[in-house]
N, C-alpha and C positions, 0 to 999 in steps of 0.2 A: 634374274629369276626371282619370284615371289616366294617370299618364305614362306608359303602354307606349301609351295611346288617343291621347294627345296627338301622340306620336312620330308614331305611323303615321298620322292628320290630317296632321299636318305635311309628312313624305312622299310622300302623296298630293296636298298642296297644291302639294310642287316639282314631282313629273314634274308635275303639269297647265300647266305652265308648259311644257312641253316636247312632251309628247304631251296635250295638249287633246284631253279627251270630246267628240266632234263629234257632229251629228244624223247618223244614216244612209242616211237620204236626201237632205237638202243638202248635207251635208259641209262647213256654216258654223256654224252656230249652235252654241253649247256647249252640253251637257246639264247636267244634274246628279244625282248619285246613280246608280243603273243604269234611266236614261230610253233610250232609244232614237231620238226624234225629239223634236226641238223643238217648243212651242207650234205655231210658223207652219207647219207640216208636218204638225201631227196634224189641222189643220182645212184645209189644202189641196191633202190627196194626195185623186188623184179618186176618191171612195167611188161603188160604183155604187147603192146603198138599193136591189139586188135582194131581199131579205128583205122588201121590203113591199108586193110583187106575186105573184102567184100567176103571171102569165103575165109571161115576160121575156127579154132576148135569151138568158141563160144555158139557162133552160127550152127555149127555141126551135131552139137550137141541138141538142139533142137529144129533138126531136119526134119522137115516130114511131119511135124506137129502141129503146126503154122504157120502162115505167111509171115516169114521174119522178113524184113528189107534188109537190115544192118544189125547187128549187134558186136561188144565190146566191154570191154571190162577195165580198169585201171590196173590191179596187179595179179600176180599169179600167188597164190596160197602156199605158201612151207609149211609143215606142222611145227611146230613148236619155234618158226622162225620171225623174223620183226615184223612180217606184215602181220601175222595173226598176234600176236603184243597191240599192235595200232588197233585192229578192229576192235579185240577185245578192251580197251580206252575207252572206246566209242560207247559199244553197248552195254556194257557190264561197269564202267569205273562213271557214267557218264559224262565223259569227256567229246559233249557236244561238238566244240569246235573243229575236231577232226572230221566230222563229217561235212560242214561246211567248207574246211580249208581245202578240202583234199576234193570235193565238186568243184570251187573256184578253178583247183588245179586241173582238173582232167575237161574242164569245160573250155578252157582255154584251147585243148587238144583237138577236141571233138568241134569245135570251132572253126578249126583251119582243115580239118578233114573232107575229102569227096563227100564219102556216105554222109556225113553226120549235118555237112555246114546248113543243111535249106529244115532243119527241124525247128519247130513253130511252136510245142509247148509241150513242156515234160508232166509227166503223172509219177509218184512214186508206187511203191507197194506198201496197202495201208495196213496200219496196225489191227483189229480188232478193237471200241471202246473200251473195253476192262482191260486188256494190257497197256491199251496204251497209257490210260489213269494207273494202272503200276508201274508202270517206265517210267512215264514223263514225257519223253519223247519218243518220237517215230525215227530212227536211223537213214531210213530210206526217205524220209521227208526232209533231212537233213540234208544230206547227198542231192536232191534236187535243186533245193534253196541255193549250194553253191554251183551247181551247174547251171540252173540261170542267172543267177548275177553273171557270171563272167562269160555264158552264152546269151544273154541281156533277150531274156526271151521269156515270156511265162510262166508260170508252174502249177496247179491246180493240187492243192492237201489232198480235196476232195473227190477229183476226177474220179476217185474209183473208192468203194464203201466196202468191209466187211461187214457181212450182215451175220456170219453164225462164229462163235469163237471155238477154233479149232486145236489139237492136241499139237506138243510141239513136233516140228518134222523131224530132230535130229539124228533118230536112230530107225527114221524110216528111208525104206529101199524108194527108186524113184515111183512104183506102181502105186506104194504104200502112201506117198506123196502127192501123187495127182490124184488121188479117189477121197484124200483127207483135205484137198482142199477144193474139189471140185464144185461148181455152183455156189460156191461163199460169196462170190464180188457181185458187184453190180456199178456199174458206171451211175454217174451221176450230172444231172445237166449235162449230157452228151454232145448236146448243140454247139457248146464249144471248143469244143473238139471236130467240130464234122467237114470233111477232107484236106486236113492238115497231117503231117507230119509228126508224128508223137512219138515219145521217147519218155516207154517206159523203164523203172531204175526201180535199183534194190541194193542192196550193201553185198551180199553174197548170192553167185548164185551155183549151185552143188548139181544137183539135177533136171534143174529147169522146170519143175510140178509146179510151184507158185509161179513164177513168171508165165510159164502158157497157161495157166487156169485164168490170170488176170490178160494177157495177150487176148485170147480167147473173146473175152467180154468188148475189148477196146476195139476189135475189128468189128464187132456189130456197128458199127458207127459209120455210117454211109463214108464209103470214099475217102479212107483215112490209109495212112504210109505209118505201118508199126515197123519202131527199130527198139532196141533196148540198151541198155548200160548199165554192169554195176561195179561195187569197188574194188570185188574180189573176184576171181574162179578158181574157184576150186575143185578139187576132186571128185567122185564121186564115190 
């Protein structure tokens, strides 16, 4: 080993001693290397296996509002339990990586799945420009980047634009949700996109207002198969 490699092993072996790599959703367990969740956490946060039902509460929840082909989610939401600890990493501590690691992860899934395997190019759900300049990042463009890598398939930041910046949805009912964001998107060079397979994505999705106001726009797109995914479902 090169002693400049040695050094900096070594320096990374002190702070660990001090700031210890914790899992991100227990905030026990020590990782190693750039993991994100412990063993005991990658097999016991609740996966919902929506990807291996054509019908399911995700689908269900947006019955009757659009032609959904598929839809699917990674985990199911606790309140105050580790999968909502990991989201909030993601959006509020910005601990980008979880959103990449945990699309690698569920891209793998949605890969070997009926519904999901023949999808050709994912869109996320975009930020607005001014929040996204106060974020930094997009969550849901995160989440895509790692579902194509590991479903080695496309992704488009900009398949789809906020054009009006809207009020946040949290403490709105779903009515209150699809009329606050109705008419905001707009697809963009739709051309490629036009009859593929698209797989829109979002980090959470609670009532489905944002995802069918952007579904909505993506189906004007001659001859196109919308399914969706995102990394939570939650409540409503």
């Amino acid at each position: 080993m090169k002693v400049t490699n040695w050094i900096s092993a070594y320096a990374k072996g002190f702070l660990a001693l001090f700031y210890p790599n914790l899992c991100l959703a227990c905030k026990e367990k020590s990782l190693h290397g750039d993991d994100i969740l412990c063993i005991q956490c990658q097999y016991q946060l609740p996966k919902t296996d929506f990807h291996l039902h054509k019908e399911n509460e995700f689908t269900n929840r947006l019955w009757g509002r659009l032609d959904l082909f598929a839809g699917a989610a990674l985990y199911r939401f606790t309140k105050k339990g580790k999968v909502q600890r990991l989201i909030h990493q993601l959006k509020y501590k910005g601990k980008i990586e979880v959103g990449i690691k945990l699309g690698v992860l569920y891209g793998l899934s949605l890969k070997q799945s009926e519904l999901f395997h023949d999808v050709e190019c994912i869109v996320p759900v975009p930020l607005h420009s001014k929040k996204l300049h106060k974020r930094g990042f997009n969550q849901s463009a995160l989440f895509a980047q790692g579902l194509a890598q590991s479903m080695e398939i496309p992704w488009y930041a900009d398949g789809l634009k906020r054009l009006v910046y809207t009020e946040t949805q949290t403490k709105k009912n779903r009515a209150e949700r699809l009329e606050n964001v109705l008419n905001v998107f707009e697809v963009y060079q739709p051309e490629r996109m036009e009859g593929k397979h698209i797989l829109l994505v979002d980090d959470v999705i609670t009532t489905g207002a944002t995802l069918e106001a952007c579904g909505v726009k993506l189906l004007e797109i001659p001859n196109v198969k919308l399914s969706m995914a995102t990394l939570v479902f939650a409540g409503q």
